[in-house]
PyMOL Python script that loads the backbone (N, CA, C, O; Angstrom):
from pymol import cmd

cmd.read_pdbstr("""\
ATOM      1  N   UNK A   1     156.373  83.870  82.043  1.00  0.00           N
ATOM      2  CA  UNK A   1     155.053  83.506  82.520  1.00  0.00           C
ATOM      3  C   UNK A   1     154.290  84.799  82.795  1.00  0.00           C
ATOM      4  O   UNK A   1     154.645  85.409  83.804  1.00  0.00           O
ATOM      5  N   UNK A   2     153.385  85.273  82.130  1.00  0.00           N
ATOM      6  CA  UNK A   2     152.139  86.350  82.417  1.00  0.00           C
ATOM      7  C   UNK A   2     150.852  85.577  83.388  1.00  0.00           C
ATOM      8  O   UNK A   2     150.201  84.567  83.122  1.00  0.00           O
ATOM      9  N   UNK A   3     150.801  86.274  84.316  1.00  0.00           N
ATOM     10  CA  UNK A   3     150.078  86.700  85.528  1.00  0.00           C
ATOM     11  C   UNK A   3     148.743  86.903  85.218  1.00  0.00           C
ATOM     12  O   UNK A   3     148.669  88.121  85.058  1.00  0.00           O
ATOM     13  N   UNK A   4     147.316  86.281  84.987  1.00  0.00           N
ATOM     14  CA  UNK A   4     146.304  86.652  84.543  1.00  0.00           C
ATOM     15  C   UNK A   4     145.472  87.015  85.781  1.00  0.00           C
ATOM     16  O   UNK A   4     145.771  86.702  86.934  1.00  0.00           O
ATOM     17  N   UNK A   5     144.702  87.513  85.512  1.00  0.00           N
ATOM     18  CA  UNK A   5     143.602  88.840  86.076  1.00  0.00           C
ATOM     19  C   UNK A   5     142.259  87.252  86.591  1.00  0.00           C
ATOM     20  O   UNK A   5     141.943  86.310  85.864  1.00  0.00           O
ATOM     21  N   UNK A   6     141.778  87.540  88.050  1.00  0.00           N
ATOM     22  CA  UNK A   6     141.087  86.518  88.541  1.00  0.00           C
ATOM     23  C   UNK A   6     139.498  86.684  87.914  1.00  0.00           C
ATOM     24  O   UNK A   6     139.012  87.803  87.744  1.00  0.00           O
ATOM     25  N   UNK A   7     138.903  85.676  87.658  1.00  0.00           N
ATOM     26  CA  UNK A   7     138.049  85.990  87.110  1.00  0.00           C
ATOM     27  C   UNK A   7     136.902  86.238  88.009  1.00  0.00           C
ATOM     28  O   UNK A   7     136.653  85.599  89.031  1.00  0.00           O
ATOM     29  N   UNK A   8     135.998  87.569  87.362  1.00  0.00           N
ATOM     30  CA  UNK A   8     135.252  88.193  88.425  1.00  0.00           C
ATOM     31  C   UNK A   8     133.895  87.670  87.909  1.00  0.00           C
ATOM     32  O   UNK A   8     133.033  87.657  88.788  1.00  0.00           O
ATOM     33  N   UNK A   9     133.466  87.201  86.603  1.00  0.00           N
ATOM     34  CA  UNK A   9     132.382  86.363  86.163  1.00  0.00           C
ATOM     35  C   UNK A   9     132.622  85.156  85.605  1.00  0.00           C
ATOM     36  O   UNK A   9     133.557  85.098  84.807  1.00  0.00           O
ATOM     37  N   UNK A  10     131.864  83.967  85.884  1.00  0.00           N
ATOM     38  CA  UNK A  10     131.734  82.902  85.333  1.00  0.00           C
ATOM     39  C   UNK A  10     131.895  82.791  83.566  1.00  0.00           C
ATOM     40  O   UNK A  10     131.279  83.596  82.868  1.00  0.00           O
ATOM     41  N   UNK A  11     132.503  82.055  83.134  1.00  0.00           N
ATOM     42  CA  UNK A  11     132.655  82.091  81.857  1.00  0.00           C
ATOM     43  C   UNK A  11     130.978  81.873  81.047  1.00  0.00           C
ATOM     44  O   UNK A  11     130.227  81.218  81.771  1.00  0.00           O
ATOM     45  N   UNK A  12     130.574  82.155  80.200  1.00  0.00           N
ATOM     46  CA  UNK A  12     129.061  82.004  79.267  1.00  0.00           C
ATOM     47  C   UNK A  12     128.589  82.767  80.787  1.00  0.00           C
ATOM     48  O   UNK A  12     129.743  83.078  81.078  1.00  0.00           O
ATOM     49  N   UNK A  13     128.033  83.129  81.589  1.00  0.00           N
ATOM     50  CA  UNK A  13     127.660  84.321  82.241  1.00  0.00           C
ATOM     51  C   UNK A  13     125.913  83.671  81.708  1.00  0.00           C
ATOM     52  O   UNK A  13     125.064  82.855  82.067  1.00  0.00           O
ATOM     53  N   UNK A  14     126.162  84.672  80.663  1.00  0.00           N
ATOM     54  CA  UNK A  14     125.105  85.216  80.129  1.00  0.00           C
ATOM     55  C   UNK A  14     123.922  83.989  79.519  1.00  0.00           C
ATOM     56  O   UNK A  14     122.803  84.274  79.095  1.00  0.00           O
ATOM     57  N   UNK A  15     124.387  82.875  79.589  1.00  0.00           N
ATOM     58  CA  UNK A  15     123.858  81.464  79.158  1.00  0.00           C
ATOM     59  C   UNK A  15     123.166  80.935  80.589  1.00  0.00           C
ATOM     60  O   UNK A  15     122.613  79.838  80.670  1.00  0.00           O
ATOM     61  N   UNK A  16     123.261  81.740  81.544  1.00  0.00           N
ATOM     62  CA  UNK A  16     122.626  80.839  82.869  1.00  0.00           C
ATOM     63  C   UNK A  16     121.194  80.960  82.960  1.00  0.00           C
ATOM     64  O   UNK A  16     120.913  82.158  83.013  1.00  0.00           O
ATOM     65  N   UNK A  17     120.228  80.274  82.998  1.00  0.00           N
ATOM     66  CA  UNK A  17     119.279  80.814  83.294  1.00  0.00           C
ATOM     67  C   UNK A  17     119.133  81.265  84.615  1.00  0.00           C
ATOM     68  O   UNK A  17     119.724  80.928  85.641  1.00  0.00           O
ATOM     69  N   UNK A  18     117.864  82.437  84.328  1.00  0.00           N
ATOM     70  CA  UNK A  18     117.864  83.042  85.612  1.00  0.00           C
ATOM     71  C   UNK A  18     117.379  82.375  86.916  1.00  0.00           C
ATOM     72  O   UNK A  18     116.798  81.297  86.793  1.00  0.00           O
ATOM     73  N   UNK A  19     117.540  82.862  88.086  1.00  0.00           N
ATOM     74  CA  UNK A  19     117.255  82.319  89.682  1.00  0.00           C
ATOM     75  C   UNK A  19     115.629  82.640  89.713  1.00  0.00           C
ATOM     76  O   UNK A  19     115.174  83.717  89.329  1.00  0.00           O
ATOM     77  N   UNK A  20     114.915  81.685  90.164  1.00  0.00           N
ATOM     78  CA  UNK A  20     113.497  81.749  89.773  1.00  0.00           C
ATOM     79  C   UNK A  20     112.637  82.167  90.984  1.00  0.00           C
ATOM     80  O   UNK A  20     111.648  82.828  91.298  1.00  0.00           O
ATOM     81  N   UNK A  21     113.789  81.238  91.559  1.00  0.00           N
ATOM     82  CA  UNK A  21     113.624  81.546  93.636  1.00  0.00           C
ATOM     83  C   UNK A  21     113.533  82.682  94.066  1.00  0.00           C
ATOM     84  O   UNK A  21     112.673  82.938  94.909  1.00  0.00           O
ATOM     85  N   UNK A  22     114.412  83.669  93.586  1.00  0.00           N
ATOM     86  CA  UNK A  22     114.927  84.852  94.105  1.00  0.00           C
ATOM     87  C   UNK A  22     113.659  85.628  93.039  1.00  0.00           C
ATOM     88  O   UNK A  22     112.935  86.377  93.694  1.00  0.00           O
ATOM     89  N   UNK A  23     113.449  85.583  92.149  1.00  0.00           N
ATOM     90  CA  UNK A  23     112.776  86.108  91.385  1.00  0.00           C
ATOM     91  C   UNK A  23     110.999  86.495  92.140  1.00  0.00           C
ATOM     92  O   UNK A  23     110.212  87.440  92.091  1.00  0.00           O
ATOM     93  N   UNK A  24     111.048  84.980  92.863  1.00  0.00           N
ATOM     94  CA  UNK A  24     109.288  84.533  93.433  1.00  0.00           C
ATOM     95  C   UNK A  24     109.415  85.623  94.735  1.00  0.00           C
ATOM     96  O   UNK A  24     108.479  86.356  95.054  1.00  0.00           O
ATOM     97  N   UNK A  25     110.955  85.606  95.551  1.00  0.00           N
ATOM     98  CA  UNK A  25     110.824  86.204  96.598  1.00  0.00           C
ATOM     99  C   UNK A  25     110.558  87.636  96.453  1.00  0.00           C
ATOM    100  O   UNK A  25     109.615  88.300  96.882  1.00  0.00           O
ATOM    101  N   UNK A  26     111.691  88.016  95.683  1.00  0.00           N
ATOM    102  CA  UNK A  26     111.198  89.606  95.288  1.00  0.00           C
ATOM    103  C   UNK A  26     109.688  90.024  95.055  1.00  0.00           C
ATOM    104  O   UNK A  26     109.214  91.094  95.436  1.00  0.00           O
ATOM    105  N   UNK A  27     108.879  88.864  94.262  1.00  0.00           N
ATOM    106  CA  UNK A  27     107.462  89.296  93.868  1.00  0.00           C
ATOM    107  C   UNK A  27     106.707  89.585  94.780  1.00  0.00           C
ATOM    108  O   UNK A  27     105.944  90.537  94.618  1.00  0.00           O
ATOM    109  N   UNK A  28     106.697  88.794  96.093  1.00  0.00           N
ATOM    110  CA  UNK A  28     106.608  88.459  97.597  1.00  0.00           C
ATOM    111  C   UNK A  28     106.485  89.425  98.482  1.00  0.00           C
ATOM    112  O   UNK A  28     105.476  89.705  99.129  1.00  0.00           O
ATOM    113  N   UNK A  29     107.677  90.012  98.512  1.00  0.00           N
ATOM    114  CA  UNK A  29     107.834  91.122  99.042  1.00  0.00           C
ATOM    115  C   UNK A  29     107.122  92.371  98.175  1.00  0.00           C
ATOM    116  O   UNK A  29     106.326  92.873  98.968  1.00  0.00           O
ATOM    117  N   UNK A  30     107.069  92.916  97.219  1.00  0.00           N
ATOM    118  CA  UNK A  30     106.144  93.579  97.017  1.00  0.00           C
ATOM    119  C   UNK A  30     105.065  93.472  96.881  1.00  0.00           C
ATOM    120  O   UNK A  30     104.376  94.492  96.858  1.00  0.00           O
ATOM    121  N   UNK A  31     104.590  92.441  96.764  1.00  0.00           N
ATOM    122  CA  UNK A  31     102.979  92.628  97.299  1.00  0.00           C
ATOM    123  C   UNK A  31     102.671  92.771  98.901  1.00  0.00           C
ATOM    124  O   UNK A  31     101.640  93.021  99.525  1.00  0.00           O
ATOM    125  N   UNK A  32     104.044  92.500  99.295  1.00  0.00           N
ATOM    126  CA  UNK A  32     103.336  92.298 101.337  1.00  0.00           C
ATOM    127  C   UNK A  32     103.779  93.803 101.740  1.00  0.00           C
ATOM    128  O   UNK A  32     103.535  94.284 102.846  1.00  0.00           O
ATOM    129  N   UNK A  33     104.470  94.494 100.691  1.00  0.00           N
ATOM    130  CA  UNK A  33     104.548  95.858 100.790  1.00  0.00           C
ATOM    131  C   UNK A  33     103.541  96.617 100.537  1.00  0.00           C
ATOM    132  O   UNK A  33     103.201  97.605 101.187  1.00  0.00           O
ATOM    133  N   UNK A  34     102.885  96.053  99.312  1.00  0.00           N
ATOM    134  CA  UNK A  34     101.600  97.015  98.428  1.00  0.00           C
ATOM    135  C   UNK A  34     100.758  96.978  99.988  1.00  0.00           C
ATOM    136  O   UNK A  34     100.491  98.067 100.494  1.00  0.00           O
ATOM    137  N   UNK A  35     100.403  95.848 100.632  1.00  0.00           N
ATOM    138  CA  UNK A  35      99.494  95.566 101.554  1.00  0.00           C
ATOM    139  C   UNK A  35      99.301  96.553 102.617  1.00  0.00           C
ATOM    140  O   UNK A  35      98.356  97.237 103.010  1.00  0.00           O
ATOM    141  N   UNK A  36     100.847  96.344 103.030  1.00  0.00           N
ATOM    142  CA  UNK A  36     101.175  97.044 104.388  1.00  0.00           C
ATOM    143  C   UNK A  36     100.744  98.654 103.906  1.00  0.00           C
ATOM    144  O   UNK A  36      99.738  99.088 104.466  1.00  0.00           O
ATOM    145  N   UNK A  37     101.371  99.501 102.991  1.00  0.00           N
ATOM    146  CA  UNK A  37     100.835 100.672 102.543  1.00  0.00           C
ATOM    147  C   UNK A  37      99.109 100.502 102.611  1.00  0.00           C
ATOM    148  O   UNK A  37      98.418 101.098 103.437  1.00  0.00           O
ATOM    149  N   UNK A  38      98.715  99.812 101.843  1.00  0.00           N
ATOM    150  CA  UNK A  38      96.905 100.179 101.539  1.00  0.00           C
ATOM    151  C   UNK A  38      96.178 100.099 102.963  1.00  0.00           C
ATOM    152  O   UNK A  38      95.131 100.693 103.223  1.00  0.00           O
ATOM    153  N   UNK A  39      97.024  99.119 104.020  1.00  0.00           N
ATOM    154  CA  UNK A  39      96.598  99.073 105.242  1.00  0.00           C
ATOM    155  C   UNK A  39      96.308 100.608 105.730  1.00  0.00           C
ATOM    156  O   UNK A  39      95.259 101.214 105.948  1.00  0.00           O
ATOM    157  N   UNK A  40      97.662 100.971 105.806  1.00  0.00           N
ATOM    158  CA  UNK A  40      97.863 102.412 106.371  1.00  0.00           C
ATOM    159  C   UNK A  40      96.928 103.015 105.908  1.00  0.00           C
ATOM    160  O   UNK A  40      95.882 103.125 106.547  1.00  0.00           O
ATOM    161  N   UNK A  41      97.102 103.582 104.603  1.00  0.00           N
ATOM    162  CA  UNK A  41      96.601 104.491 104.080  1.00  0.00           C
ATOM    163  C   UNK A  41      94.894 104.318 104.788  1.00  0.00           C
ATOM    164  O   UNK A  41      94.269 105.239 105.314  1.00  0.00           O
ATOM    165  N   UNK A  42      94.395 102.844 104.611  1.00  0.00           N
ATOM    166  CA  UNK A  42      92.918 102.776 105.132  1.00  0.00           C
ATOM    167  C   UNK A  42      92.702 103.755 106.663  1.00  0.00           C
ATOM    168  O   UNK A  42      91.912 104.628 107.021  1.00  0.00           O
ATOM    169  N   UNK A  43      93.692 103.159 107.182  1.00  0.00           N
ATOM    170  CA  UNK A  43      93.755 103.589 108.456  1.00  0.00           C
ATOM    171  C   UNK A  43      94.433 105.368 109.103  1.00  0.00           C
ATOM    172  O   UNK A  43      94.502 105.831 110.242  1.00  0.00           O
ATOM    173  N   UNK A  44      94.808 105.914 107.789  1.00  0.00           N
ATOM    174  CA  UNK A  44      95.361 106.901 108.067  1.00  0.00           C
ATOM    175  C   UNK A  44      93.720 108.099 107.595  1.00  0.00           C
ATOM    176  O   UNK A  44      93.407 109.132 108.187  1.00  0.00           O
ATOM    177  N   UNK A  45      92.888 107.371 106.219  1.00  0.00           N
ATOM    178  CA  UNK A  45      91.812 108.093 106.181  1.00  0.00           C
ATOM    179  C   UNK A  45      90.742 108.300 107.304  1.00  0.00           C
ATOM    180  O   UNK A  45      90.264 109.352 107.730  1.00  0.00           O
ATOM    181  N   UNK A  46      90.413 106.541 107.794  1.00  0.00           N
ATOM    182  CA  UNK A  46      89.514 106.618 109.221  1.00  0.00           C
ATOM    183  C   UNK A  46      90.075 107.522 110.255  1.00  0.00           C
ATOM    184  O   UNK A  46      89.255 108.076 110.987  1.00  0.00           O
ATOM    185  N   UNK A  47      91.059 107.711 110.397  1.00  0.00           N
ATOM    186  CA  UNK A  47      91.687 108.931 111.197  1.00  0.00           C
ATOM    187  C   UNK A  47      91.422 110.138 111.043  1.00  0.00           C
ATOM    188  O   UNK A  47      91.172 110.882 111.991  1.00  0.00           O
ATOM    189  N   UNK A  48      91.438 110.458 109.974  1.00  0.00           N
ATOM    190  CA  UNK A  48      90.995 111.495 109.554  1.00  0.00           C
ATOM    191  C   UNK A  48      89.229 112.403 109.409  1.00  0.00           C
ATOM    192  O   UNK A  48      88.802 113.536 109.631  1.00  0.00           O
ATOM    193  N   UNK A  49      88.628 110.994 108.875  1.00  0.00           N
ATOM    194  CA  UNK A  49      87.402 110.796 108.849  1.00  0.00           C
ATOM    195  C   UNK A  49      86.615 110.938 110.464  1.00  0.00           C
ATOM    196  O   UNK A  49      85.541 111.435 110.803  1.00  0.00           O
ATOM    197  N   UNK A  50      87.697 110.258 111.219  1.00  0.00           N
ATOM    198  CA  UNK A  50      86.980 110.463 112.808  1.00  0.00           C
ATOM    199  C   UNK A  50      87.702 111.830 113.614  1.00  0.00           C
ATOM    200  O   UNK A  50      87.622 112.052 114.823  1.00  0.00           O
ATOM    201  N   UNK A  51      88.358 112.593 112.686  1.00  0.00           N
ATOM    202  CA  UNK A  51      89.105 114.026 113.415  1.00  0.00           C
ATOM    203  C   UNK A  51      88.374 115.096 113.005  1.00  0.00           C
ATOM    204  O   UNK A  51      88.460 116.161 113.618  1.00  0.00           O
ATOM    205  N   UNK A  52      87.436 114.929 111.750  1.00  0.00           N
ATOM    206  CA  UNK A  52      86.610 115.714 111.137  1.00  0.00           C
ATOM    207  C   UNK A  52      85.250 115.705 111.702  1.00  0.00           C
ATOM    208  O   UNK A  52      84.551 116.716 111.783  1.00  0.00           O
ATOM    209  N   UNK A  53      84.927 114.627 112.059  1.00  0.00           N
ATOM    210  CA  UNK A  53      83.851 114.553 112.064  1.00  0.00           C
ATOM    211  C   UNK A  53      83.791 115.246 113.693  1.00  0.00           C
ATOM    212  O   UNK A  53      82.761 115.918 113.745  1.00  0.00           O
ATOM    213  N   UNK A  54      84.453 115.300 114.868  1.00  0.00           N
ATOM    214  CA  UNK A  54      84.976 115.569 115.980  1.00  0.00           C
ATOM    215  C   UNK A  54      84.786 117.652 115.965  1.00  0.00           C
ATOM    216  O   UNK A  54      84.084 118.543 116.442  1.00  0.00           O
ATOM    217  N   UNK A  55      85.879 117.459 115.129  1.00  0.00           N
ATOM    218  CA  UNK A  55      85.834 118.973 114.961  1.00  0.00           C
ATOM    219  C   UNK A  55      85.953 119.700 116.123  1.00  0.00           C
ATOM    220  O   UNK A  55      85.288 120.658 116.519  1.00  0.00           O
ATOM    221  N   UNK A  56      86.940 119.091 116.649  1.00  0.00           N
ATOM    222  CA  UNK A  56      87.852 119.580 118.263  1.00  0.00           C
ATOM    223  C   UNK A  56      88.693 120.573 118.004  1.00  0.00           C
ATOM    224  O   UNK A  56      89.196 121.280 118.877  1.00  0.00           O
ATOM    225  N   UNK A  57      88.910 120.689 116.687  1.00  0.00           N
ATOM    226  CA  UNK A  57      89.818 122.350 116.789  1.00  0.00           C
ATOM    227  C   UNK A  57      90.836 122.245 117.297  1.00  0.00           C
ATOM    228  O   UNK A  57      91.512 123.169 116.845  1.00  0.00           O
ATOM    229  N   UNK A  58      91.493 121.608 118.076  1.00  0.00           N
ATOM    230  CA  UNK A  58      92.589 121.821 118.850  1.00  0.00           C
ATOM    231  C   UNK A  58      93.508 120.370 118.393  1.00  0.00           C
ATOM    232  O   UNK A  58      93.474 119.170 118.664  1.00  0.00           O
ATOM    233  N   UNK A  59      94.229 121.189 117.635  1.00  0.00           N
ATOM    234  CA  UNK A  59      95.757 120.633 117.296  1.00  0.00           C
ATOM    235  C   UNK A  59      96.517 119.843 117.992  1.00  0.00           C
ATOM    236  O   UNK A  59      96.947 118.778 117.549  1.00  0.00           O
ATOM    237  N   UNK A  60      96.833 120.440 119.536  1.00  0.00           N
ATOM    238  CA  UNK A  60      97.255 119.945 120.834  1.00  0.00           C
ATOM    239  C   UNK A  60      96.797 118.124 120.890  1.00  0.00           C
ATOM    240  O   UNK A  60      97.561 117.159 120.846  1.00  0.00           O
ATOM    241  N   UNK A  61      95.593 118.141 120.978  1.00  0.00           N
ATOM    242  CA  UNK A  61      94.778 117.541 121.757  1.00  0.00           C
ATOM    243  C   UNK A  61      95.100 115.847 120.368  1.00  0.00           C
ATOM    244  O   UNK A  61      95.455 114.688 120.583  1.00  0.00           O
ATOM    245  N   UNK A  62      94.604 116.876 118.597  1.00  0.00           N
ATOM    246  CA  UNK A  62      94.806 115.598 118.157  1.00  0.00           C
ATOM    247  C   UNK A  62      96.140 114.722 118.317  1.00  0.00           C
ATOM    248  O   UNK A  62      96.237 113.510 118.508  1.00  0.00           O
ATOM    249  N   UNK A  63      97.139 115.693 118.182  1.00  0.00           N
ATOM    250  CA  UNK A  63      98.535 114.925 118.362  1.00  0.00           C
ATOM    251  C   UNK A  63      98.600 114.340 119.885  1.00  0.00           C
ATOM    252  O   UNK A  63      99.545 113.568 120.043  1.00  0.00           O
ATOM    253  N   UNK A  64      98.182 114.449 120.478  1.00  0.00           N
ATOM    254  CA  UNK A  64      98.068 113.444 121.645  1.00  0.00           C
ATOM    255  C   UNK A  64      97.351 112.174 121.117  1.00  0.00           C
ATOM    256  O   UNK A  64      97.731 111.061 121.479  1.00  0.00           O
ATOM    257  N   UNK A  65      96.528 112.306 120.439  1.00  0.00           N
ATOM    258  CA  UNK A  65      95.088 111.428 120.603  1.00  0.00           C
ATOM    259  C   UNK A  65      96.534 110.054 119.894  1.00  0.00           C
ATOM    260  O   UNK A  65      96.932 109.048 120.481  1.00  0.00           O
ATOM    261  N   UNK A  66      96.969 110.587 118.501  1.00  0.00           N
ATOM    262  CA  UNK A  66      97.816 110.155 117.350  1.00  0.00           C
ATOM    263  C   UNK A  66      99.021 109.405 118.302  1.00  0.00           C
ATOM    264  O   UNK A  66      99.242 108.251 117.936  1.00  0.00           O
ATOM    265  N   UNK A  67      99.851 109.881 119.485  1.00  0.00           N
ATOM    266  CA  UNK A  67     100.834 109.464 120.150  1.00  0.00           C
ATOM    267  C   UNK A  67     100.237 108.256 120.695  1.00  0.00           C
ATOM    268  O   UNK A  67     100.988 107.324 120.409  1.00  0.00           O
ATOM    269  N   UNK A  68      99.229 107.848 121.350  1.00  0.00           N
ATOM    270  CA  UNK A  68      98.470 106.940 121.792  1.00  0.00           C
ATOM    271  C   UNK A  68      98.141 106.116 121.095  1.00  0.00           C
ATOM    272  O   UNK A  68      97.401 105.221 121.503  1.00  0.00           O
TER     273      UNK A  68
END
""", "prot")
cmd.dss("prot")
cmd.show_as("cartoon", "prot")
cmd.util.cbc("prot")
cmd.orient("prot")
């Protein structure tokens, strides 16, 4: 009697169609990613836009403003 090896894939594998669910979620998540970035970024320019326009010179002072 030979001892066979457990099987680590489903037999035809390759005949399944794919998970459509998992497919929608993944899509999901990168767009609520794209979002969250473009958020920032909006919010990282107005920051900027209101540190310039300020023109406080002092380094100190913005990284406080930023901790807050």
């Amino acid at each position: 009697i030979e001892k066979r090896n457990p099987l680590t894939m489903p037999p035809n594998f390759d005949l399944l169609p794919p998970d459509s669910v998992n497919q929608n979620n993944q899509k999901d998540e990168k767009d609520n990613l794209k979002d969250i970035f473009n958020k920032n970024l909006g919010k990282d320019k107005k920051d900027t836009e209101i540190n310039k326009g300020t023109n406080s010179g002092s380094l100190e002072k913005s990284i406080l403003e930023k901790i807050k």
